[in-house]
Backbone and ligand atoms as CSV (ligand in chain L), in Angstrom:
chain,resi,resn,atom,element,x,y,z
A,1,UNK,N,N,16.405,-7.063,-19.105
A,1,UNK,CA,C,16.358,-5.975,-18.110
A,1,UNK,C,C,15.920,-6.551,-16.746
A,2,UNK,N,N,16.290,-5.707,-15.873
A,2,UNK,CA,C,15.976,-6.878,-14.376
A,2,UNK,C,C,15.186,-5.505,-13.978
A,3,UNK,N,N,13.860,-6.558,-13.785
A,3,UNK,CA,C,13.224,-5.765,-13.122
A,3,UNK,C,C,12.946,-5.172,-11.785
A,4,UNK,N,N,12.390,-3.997,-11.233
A,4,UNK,CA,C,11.641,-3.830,-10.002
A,4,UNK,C,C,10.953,-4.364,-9.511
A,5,UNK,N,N,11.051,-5.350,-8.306
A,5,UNK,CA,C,9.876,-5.833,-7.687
A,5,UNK,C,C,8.872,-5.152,-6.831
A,6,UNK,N,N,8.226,-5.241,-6.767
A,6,UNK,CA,C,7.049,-4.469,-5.429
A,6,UNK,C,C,6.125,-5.462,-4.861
A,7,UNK,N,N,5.577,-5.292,-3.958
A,7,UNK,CA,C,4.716,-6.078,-3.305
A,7,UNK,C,C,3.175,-4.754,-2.977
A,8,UNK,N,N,2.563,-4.765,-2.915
A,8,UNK,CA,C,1.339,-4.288,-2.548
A,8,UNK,C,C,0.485,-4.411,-1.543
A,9,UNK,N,N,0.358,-4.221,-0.339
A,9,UNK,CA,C,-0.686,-4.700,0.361
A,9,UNK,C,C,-1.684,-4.073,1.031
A,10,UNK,N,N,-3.312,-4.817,0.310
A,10,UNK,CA,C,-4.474,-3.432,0.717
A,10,UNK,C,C,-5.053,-4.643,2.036
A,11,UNK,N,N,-5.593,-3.339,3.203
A,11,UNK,CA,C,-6.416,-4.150,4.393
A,11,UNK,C,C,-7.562,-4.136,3.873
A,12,UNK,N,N,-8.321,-4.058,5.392
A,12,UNK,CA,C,-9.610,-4.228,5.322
A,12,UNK,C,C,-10.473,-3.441,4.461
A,13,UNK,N,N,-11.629,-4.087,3.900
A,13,UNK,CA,C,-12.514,-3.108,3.398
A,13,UNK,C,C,-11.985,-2.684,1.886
A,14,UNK,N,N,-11.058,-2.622,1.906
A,14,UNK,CA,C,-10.140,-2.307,0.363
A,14,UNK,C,C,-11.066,-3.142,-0.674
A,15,UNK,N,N,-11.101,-4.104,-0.775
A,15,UNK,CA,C,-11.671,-5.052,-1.647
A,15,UNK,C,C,-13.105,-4.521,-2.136
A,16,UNK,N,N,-13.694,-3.504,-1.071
A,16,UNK,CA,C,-14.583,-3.047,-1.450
A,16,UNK,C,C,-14.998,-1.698,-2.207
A,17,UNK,N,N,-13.849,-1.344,-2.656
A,17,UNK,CA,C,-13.635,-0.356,-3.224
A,17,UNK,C,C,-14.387,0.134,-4.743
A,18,UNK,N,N,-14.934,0.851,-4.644
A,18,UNK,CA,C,-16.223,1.212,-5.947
A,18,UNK,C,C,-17.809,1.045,-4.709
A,19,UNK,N,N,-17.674,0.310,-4.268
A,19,UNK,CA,C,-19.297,0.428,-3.444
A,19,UNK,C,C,-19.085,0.576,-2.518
A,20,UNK,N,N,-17.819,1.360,-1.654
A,20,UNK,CA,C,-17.388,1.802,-0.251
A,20,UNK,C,C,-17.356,3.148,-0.487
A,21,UNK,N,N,-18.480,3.840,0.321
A,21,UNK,CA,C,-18.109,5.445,0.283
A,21,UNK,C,C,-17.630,6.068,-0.765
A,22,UNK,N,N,-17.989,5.649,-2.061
A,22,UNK,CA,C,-17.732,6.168,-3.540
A,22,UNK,C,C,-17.474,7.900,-3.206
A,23,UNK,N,N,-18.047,8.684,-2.212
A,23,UNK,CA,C,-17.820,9.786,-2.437
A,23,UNK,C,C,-16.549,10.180,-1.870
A,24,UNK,N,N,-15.465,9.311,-1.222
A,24,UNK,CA,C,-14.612,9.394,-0.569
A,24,UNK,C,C,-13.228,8.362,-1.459
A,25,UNK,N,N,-13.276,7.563,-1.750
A,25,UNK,CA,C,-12.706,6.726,-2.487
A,25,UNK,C,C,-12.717,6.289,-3.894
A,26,UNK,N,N,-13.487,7.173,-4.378
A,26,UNK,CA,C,-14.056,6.974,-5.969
A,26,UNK,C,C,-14.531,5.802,-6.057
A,27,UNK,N,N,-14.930,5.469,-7.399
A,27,UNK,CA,C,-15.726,4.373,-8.106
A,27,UNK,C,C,-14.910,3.408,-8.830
A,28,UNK,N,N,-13.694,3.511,-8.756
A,28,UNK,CA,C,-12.890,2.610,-8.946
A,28,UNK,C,C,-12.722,1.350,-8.600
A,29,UNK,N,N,-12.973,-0.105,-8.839
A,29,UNK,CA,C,-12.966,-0.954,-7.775
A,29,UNK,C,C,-11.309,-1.476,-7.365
A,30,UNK,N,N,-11.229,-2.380,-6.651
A,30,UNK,CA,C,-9.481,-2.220,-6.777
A,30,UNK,C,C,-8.964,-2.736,-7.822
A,31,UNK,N,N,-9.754,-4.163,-8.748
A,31,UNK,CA,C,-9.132,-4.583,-9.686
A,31,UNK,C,C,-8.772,-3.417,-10.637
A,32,UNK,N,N,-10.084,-2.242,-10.672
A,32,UNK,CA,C,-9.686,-1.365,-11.958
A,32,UNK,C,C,-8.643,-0.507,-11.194
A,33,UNK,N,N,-8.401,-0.221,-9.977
A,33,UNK,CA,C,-7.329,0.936,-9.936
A,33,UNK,C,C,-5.789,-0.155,-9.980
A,34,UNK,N,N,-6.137,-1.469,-9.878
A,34,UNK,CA,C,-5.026,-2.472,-10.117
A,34,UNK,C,C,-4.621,-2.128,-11.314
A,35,UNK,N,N,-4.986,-2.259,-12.650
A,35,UNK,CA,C,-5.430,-2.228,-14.031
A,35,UNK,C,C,-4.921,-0.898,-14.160
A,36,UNK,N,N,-5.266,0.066,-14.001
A,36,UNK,CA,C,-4.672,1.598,-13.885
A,36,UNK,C,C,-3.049,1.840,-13.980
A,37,UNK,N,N,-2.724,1.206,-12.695
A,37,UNK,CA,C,-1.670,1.570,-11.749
A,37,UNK,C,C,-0.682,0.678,-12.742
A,38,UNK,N,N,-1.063,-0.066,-13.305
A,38,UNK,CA,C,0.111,-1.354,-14.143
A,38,UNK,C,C,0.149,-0.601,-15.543
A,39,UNK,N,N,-0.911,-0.299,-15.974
A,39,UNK,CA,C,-1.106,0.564,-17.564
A,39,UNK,C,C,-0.385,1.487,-17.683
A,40,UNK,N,N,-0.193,2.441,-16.601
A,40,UNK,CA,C,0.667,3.648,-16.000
A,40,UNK,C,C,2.110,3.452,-15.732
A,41,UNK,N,N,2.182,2.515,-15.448
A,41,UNK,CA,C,3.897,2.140,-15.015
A,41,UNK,C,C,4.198,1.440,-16.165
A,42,UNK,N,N,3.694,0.559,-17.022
A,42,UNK,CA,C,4.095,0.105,-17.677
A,42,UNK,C,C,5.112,-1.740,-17.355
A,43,UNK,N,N,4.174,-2.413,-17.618
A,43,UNK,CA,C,5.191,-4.070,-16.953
A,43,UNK,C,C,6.073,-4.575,-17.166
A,44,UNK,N,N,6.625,-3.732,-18.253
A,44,UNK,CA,C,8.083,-4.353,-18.491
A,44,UNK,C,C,9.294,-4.012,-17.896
A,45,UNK,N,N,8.683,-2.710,-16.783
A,45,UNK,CA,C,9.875,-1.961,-16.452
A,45,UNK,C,C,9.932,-2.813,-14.583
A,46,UNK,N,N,8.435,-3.576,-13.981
A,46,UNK,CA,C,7.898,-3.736,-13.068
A,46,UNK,C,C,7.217,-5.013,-12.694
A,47,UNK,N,N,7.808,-5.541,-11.684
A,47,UNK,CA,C,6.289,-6.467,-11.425
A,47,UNK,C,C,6.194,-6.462,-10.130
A,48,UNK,N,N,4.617,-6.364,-10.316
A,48,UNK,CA,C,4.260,-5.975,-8.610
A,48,UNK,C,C,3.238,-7.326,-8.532
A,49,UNK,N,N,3.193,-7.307,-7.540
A,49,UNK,CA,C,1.741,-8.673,-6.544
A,49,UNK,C,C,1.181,-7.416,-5.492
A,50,UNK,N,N,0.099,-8.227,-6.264
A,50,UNK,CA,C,-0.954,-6.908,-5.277
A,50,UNK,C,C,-1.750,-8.713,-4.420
A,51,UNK,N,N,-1.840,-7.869,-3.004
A,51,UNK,CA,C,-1.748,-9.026,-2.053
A,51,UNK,C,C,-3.452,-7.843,-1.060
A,52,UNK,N,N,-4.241,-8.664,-1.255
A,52,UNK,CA,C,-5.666,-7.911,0.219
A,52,UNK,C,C,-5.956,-8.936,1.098
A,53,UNK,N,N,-6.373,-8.439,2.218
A,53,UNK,CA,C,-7.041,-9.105,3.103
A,53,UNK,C,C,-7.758,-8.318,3.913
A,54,UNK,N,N,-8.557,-9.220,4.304
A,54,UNK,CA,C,-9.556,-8.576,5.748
A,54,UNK,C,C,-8.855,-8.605,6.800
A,55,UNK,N,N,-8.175,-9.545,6.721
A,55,UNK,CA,C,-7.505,-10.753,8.238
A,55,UNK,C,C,-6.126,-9.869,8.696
A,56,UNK,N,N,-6.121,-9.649,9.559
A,56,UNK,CA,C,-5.146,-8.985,10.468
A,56,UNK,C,C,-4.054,-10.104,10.555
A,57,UNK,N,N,-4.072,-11.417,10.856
A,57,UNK,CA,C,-3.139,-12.181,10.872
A,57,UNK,C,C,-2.847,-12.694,9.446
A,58,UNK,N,N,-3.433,-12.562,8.438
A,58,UNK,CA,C,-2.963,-12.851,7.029
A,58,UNK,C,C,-1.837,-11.901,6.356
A,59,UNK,N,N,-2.287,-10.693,6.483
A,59,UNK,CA,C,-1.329,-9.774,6.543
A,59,UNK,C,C,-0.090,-9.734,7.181
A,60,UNK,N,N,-0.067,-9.893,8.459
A,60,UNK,CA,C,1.266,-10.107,9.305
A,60,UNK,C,C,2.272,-11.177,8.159
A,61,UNK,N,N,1.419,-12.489,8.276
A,61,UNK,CA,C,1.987,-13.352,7.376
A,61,UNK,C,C,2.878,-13.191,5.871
A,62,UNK,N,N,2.165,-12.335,5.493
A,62,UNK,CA,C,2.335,-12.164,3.833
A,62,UNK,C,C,3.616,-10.717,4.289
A,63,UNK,N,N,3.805,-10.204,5.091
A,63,UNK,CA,C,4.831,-9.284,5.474
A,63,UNK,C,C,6.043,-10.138,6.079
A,64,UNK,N,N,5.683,-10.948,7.083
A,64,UNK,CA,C,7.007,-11.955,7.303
A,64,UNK,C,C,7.541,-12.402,6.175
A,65,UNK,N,N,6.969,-13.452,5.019
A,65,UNK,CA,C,7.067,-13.640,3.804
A,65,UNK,C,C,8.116,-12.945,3.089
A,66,UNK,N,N,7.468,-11.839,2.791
A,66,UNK,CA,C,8.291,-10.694,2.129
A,66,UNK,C,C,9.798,-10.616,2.645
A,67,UNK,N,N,9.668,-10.142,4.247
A,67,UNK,CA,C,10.840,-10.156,4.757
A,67,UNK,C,C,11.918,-11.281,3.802
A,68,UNK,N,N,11.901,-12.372,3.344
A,68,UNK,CA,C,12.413,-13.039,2.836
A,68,UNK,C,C,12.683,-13.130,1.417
A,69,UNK,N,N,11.827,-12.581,0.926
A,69,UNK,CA,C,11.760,-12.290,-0.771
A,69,UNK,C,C,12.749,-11.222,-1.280
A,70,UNK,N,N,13.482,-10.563,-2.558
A,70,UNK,CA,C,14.210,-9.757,-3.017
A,70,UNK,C,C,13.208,-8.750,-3.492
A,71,UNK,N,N,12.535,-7.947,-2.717
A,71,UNK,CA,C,12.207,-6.497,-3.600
A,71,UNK,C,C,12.709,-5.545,-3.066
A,72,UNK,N,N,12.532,-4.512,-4.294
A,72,UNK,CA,C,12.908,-3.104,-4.014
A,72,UNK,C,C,11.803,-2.282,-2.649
A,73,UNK,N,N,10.954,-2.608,-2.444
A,73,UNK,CA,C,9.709,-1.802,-1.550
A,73,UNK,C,C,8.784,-2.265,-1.817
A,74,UNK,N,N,7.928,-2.377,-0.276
A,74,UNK,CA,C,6.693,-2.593,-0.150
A,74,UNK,C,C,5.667,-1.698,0.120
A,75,UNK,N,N,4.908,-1.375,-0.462
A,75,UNK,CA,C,3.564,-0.388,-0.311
A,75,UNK,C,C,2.173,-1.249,0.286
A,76,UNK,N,N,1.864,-0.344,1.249
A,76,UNK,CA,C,0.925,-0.908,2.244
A,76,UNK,C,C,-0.341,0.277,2.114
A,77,UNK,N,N,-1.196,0.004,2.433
A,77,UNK,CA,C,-2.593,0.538,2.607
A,77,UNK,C,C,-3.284,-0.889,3.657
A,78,UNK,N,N,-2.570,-0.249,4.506
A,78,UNK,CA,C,-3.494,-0.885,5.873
A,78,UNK,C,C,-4.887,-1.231,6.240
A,79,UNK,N,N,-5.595,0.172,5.044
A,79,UNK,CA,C,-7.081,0.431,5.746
A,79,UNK,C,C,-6.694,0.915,7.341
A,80,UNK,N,N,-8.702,0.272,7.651
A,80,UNK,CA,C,-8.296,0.327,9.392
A,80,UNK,C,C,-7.402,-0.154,10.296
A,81,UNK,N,N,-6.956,-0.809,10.132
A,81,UNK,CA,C,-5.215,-1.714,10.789
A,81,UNK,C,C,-4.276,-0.321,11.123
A,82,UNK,N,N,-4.329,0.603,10.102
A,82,UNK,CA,C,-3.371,1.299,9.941
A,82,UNK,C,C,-3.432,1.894,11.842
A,83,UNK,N,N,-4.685,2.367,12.612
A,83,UNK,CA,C,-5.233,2.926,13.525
A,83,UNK,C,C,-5.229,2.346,14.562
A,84,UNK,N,N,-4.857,0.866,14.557
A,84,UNK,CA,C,-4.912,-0.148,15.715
A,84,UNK,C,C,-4.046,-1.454,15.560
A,85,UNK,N,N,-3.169,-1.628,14.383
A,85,UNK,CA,C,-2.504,-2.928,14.720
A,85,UNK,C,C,-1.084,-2.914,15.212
A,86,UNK,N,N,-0.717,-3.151,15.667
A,86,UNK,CA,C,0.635,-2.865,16.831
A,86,UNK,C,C,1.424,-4.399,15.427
A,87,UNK,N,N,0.131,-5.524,15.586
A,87,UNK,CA,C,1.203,-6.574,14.705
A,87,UNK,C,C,1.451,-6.024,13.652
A,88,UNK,N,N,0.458,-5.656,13.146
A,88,UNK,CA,C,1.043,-5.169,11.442
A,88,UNK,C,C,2.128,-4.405,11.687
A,89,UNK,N,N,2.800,-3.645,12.425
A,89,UNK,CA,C,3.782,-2.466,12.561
A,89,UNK,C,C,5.049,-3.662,13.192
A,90,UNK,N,N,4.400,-3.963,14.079
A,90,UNK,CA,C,5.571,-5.110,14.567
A,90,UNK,C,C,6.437,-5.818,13.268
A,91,UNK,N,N,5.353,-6.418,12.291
A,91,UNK,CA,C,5.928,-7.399,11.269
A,91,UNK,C,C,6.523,-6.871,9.636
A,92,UNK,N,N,6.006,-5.274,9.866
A,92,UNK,CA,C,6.740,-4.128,8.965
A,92,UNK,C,C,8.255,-3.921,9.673
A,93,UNK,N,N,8.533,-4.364,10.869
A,93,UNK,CA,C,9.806,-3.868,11.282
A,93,UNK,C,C,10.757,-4.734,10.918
A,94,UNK,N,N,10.097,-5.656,10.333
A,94,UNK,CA,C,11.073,-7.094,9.893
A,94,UNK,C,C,11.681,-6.585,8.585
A,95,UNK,N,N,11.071,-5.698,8.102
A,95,UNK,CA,C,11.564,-5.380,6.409
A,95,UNK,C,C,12.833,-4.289,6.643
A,96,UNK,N,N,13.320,-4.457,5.403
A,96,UNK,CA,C,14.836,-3.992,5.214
A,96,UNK,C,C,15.050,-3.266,4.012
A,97,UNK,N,N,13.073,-3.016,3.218
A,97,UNK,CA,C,13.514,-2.257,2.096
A,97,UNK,C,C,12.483,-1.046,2.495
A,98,UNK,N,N,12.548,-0.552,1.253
A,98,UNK,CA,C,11.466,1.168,1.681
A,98,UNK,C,C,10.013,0.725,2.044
A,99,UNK,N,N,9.199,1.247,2.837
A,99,UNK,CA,C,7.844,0.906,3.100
A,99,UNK,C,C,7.102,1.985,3.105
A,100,UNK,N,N,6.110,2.326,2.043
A,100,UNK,CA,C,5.403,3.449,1.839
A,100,UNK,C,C,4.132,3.079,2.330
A,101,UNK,N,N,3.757,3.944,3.170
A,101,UNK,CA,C,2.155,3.764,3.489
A,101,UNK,C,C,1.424,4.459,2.618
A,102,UNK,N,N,0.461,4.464,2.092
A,102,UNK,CA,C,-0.647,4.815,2.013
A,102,UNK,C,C,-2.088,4.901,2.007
A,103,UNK,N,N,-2.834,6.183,1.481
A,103,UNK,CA,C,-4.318,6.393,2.167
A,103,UNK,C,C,-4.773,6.851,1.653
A,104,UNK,N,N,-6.097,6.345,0.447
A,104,UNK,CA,C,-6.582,7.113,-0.749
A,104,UNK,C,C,-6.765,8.367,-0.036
A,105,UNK,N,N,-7.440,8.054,1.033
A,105,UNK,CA,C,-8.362,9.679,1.223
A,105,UNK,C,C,-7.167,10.578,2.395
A,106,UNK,N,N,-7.103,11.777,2.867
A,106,UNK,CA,C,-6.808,12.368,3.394
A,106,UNK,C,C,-7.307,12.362,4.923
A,107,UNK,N,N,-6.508,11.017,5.180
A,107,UNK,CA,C,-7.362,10.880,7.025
A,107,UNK,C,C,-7.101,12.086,7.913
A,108,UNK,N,N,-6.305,13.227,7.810
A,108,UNK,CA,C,-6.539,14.353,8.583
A,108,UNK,C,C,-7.607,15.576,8.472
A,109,UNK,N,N,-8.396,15.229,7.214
A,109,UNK,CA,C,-9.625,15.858,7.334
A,109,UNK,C,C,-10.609,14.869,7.668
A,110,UNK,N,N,-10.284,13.846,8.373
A,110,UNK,CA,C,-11.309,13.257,8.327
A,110,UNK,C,C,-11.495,12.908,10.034
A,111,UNK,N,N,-12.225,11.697,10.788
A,111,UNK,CA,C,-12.203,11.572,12.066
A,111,UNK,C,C,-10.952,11.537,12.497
A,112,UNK,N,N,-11.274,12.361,13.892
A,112,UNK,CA,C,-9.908,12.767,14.688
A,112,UNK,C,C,-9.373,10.887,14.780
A,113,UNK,N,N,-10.095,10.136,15.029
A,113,UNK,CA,C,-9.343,9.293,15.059
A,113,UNK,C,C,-8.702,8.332,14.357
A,114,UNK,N,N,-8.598,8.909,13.102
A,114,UNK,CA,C,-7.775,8.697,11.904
A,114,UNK,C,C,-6.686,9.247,11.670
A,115,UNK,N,N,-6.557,9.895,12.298
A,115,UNK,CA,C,-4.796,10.838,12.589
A,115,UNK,C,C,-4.182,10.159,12.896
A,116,UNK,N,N,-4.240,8.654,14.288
A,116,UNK,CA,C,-3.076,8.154,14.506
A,116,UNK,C,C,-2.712,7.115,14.198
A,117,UNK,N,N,-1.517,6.851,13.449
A,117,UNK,CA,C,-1.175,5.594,12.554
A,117,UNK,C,C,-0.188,4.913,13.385
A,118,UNK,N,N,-0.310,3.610,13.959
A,118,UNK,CA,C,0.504,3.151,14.438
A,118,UNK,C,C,1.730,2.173,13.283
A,119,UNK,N,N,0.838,2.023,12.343
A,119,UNK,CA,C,1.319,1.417,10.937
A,119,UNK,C,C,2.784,2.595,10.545
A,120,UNK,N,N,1.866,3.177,10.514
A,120,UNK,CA,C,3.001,4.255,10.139
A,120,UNK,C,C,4.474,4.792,10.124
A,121,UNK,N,N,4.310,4.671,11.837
A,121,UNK,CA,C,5.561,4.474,12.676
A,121,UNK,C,C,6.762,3.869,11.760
A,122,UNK,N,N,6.445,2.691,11.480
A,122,UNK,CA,C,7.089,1.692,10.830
A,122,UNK,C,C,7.763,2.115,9.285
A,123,UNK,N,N,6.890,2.814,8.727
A,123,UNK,CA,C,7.032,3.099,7.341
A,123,UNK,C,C,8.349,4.473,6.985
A,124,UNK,N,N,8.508,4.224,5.694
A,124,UNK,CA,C,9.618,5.298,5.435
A,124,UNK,C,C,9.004,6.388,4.861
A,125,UNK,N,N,7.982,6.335,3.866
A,125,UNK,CA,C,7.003,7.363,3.277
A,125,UNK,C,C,5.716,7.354,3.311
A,126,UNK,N,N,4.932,8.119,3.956
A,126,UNK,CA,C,4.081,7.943,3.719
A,126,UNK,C,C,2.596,9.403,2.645
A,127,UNK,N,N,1.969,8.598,2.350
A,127,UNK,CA,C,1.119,9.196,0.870
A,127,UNK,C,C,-0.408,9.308,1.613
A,128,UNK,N,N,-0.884,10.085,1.325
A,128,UNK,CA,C,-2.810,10.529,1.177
A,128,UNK,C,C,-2.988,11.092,0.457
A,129,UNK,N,N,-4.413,11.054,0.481
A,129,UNK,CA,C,-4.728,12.092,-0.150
A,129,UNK,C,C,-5.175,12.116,-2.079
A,130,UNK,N,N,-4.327,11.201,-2.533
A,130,UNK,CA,C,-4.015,11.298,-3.848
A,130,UNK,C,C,-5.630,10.214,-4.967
A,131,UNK,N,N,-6.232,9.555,-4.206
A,131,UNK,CA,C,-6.758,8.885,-4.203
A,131,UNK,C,C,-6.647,7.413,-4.922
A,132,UNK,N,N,-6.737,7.127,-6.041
A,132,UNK,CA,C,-6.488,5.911,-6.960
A,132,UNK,C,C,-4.871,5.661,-7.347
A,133,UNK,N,N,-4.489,7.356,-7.298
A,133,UNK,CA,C,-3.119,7.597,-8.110
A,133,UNK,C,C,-1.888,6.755,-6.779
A,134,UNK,N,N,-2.597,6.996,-5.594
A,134,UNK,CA,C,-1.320,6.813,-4.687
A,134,UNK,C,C,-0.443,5.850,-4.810
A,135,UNK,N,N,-0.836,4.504,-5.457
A,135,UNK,CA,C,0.238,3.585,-5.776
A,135,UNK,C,C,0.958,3.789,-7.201
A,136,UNK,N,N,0.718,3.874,-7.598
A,136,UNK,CA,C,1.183,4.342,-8.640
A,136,UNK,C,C,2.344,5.718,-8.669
A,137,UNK,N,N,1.874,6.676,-7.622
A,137,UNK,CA,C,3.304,7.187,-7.058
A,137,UNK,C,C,4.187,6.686,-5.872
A,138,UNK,N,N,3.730,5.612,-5.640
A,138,UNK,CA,C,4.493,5.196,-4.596
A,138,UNK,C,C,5.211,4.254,-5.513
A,139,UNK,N,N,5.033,3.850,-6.448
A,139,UNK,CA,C,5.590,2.605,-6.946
A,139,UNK,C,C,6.772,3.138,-8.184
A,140,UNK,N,N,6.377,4.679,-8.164
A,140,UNK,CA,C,6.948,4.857,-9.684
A,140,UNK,C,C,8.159,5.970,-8.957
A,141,UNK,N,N,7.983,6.241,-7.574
A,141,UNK,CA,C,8.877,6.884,-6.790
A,141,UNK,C,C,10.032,6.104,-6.426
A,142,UNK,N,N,9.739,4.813,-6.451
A,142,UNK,CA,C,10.779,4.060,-6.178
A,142,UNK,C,C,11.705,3.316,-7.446
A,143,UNK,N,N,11.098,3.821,-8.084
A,143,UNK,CA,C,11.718,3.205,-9.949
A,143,UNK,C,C,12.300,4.481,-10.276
A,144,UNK,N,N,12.227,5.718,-9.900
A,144,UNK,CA,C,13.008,7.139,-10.039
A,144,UNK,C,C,14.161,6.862,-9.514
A,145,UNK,N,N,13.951,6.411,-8.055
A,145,UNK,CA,C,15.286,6.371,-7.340
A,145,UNK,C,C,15.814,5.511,-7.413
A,146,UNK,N,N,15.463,3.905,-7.998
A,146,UNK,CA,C,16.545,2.906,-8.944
A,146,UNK,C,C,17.399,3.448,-9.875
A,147,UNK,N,N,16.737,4.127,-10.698
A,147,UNK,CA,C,17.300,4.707,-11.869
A,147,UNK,C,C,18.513,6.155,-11.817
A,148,UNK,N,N,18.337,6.533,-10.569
A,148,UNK,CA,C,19.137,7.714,-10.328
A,148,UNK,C,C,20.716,7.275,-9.246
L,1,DQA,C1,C,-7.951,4.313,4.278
L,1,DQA,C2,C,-8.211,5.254,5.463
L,1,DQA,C3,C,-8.566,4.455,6.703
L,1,DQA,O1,O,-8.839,5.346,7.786
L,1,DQA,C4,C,-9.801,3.619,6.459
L,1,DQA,O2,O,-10.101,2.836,7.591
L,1,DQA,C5,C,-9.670,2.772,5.245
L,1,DQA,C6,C,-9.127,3.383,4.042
L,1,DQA,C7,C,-7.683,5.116,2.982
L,1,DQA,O3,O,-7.182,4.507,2.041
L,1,DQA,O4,O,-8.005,6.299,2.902
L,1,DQA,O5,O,-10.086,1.628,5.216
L,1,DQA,O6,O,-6.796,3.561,4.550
């Protein structure tokens, strides 16, 4: 069977996930919502690389990259980048497959200045809100529409 590829990529602060604002992001750390999100999809149908960084220019990198690789879609969780990086959006414009943003938490209830995503711009779907689950529908949204 030929599988779905995906790529994954969490920003800043992500890594800290379980002792970051637990009341906002749950207690999940990312390895376990990693662990989740693969148990749920199931790996034989999928393989994803889950890719973090702090680094604003590591990211750019690992998106040029991609540009070159064969997947079906890339799912991004920017973090804070999402609010201020013009490169990250710049080097999302290089891609040629679906690009789902997402955002555990629901940044429109949250600071006004979390409303504006320059990341975004760039992207074809974007997800909040959902918290742990969001990759996991971003990833299993795009294995619906392989299959259809
Ligand atoms: C976040 C929302 C961002 O505003 C914040 O800076 C993050 C996490 C989210 O997943 O809800 O780091 O992207």
């Amino acid at each position: 069977m030929v599988k779905n590829k995906f790529l994954i990529i969490n920003g800043p602060n992500l890594n800290m996930l379980g002792a970051r604002e637990p009341e906002i992001y749950g207690r999940d750390s990312l390895k376990d919502v990693q662990n989740w999100t693969e148990e749920k999809l199931g790996l034989e149908s999928v393989s994803i690389e889950w890719f973090q960084s702090n680094i604003e220019g590591e990211i750019v990198t690992k998106i040029q990259l991609a540009s070159k690789d064969k997947i079906n879609a890339v799912i991004i969780n920017p973090g804070a980048y999402s609010h201020t990086s013009v490169a990250i959006y710049d080097a999302l414009k290089l891609l040629n497959v679906p690009i789902i943003e997402v955002h555990l938490s629901n940044t429109h209830g949250r600071e006004s200045f979390r409303s504006n995503k320059i990341t975004a711009k760039a992207s074809t779907i974007i997800m909040e809100g959902l918290g742990k689950q969001s990759y996991f529908q971003a990833v299993y949204s795009q294995v619906l529409k392989s299959d259809s």
